[in-house]
N, C-alpha and C positions, 0 to 999 in steps of 0.2 A: 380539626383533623384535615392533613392533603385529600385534594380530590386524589381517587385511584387513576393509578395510567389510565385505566381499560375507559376511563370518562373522557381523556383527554383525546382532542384533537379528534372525536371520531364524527362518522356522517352519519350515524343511528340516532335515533332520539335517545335521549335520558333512560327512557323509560324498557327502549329493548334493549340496551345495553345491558343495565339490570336482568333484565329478563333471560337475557343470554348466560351473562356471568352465573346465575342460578343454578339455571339447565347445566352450567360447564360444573359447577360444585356436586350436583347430584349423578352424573354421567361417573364423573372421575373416583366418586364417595365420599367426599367431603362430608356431604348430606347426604347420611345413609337411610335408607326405606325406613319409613315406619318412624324415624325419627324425626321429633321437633326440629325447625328452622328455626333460627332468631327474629326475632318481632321486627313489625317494619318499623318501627323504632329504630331499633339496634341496626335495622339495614340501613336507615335512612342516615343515621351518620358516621356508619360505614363506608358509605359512597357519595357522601357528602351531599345529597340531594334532599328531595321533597320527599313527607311522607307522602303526599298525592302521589307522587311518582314511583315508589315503592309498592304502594297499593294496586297502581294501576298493574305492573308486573306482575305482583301474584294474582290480579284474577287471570292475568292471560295465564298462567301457569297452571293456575286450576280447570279454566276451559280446555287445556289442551290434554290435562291428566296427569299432569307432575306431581301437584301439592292438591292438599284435603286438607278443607279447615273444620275444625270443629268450632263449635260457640263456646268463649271464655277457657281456650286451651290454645288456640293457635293456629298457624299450618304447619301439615306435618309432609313429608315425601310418600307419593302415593305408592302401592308396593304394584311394580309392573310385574301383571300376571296372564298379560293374552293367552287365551285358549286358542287354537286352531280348529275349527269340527267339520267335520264333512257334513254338509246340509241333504242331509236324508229325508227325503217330501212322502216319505210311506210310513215315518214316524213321529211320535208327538214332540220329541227332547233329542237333544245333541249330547243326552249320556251327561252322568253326573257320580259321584259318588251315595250319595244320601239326601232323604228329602226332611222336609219342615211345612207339616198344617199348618196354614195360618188362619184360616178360615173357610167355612161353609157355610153359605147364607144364600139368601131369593136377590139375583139383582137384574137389572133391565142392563141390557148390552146399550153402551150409551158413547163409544169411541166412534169420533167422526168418520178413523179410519175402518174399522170392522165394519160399519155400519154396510160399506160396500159388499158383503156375504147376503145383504138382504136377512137378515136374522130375526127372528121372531119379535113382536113387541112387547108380548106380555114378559115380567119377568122369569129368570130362568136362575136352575142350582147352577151357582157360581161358587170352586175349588180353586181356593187361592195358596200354593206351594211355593216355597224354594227348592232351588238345588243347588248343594253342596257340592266342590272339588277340594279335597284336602283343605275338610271343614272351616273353608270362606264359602262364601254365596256367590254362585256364578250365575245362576238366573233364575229371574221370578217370573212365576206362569200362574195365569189367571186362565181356568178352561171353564167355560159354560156347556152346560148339555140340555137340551130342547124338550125333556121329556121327564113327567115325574118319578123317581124310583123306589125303590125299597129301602126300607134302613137296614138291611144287613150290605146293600151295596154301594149304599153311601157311606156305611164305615170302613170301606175297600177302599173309595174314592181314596181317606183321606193318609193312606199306606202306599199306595202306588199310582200310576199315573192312569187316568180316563179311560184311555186306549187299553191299557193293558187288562184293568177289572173290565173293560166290554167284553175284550178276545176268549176271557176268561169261560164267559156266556155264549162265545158261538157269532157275536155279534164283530162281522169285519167290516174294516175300512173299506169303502169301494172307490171313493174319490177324493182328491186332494187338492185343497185352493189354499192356494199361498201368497202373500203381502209382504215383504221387508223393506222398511221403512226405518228414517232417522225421527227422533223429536226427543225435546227437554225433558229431563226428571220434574218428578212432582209427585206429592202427596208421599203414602207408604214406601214405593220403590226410594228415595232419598234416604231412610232409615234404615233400609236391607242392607243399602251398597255400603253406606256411609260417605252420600256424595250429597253437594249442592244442591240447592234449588237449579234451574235450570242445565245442568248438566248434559250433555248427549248423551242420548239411548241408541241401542240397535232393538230392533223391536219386529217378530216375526209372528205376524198375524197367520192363524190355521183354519181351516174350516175339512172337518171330515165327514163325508157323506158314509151312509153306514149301510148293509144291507138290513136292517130292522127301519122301516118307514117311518116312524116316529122318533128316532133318535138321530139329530145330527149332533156332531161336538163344533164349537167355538173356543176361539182361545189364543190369547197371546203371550208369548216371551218377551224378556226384556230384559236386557244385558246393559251394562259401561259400556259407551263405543271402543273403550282403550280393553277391555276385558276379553271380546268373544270379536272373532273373523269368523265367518263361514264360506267352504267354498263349494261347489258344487258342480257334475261333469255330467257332460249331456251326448248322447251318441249322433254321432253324425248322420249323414244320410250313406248307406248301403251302396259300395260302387259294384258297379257290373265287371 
């Protein structure tokens, strides 16, 4: 088969030419969301090149949030679905539709980044939730709380959010430490989002001080960096 014009004569490497011509098929809907691309096979002589060089295109197209491979199915176009939220530091969530228990269990806060809250050593009840937007998973929260409770309020926990079964008791937030931070998927979140190993996170570490002495909350979100922007506005200083 001809090499394609878009190879000819250009000063791009091989490989983002590809990688362009992709982005230009899925932009235009060539390659519509959610559906299967053709194998780099089928690209590779397509464009008359290397499957190395095919391959190397789609992982840049997967790190950047275009395509989603699955194992022994393919890549598919990723469905772009940024959320915009206003980052509200007096509440636990940036709002969702619906949640998903995934678990309640004892575990030791053990993220390099948290660790900065100073957090207790001994382990602590860890409620691990999704949140749902127009039933996809927009963010998964891992909140710890410092203090042991009752079982009719850890079966609270596992319906609504920490914050909210506290308020419920009288018990308010009185201060709020906040962290956001970039790092790679791993482990469980991989399987929520349906993304890569090493994938970019947004990831908003919480810490709320509570007026009950023994009860602080810890806890992180974690979003696709292509999924969730937060913005947030801050009062200026008071002119005379």
């Amino acid at each position: 088969m001809a090499q394609p014009k878009a190879l000819i004569g250009s000063s791009s490497t091989l490989y983002e030419v590809v990688r362009e011509e992709i982005i230009k098929r899925i932009k235009n809907g060539t390659y519509k969301p959610e559906e299967l691309i053709p194998s780099a096979s089928a690209l590779s002589d397509e464009f008359n090149v290397s499957p190395i060089t095919v391959k190397r295109a789609l992982q840049d197209l997967r790190s950047a949030g275009f395509l989603i491979s699955i194992a022994g199915k393919g890549s598919f176009v990723k469905k772009q679905s940024r959320v915009l939220r206003k980052l509200d530091v007096s509440r636990l969530v940036l709002g969702g539709d619906s949640l998903k228990l995934l678990s309640i269990t004892r575990e030791k806060i053990t993220d390099a980044t948290m660790l900065a809250f100073n957090p207790p050593s001994e382990p602590m009840l860890c409620i691990r939730k999704i949140v749902y937007i127009d039933d996809a998973p927009f963010l998964y929260d891992a909140t710890y709380i410092s203090r042991d409770v009752g079982d009719d309020l850890i079966e609270e926990f596992g319906k609504t959010f920490v914050i909210s079964a506290l308020e419920k008791r009288s018990i308010q937030v009185t201060n709020t430490d906040l962290i956001i931070d970039a790092a790679p998927a791993g482990g469980q979140v991989e399987d929520v989002f349906g993304i890569p190993t090493g994938y970019p996170l947004l990831r908003r570490f919480y810490k709320f001080t509570t007026n009950h002495k023994d009860i602080t909350v810890y806890g992180m979100l974690q979003a696709p960096f292509d999924q969730l922007a937060c913005t947030i506005s801050l009062p200026g200083k008071p002119t005379k």
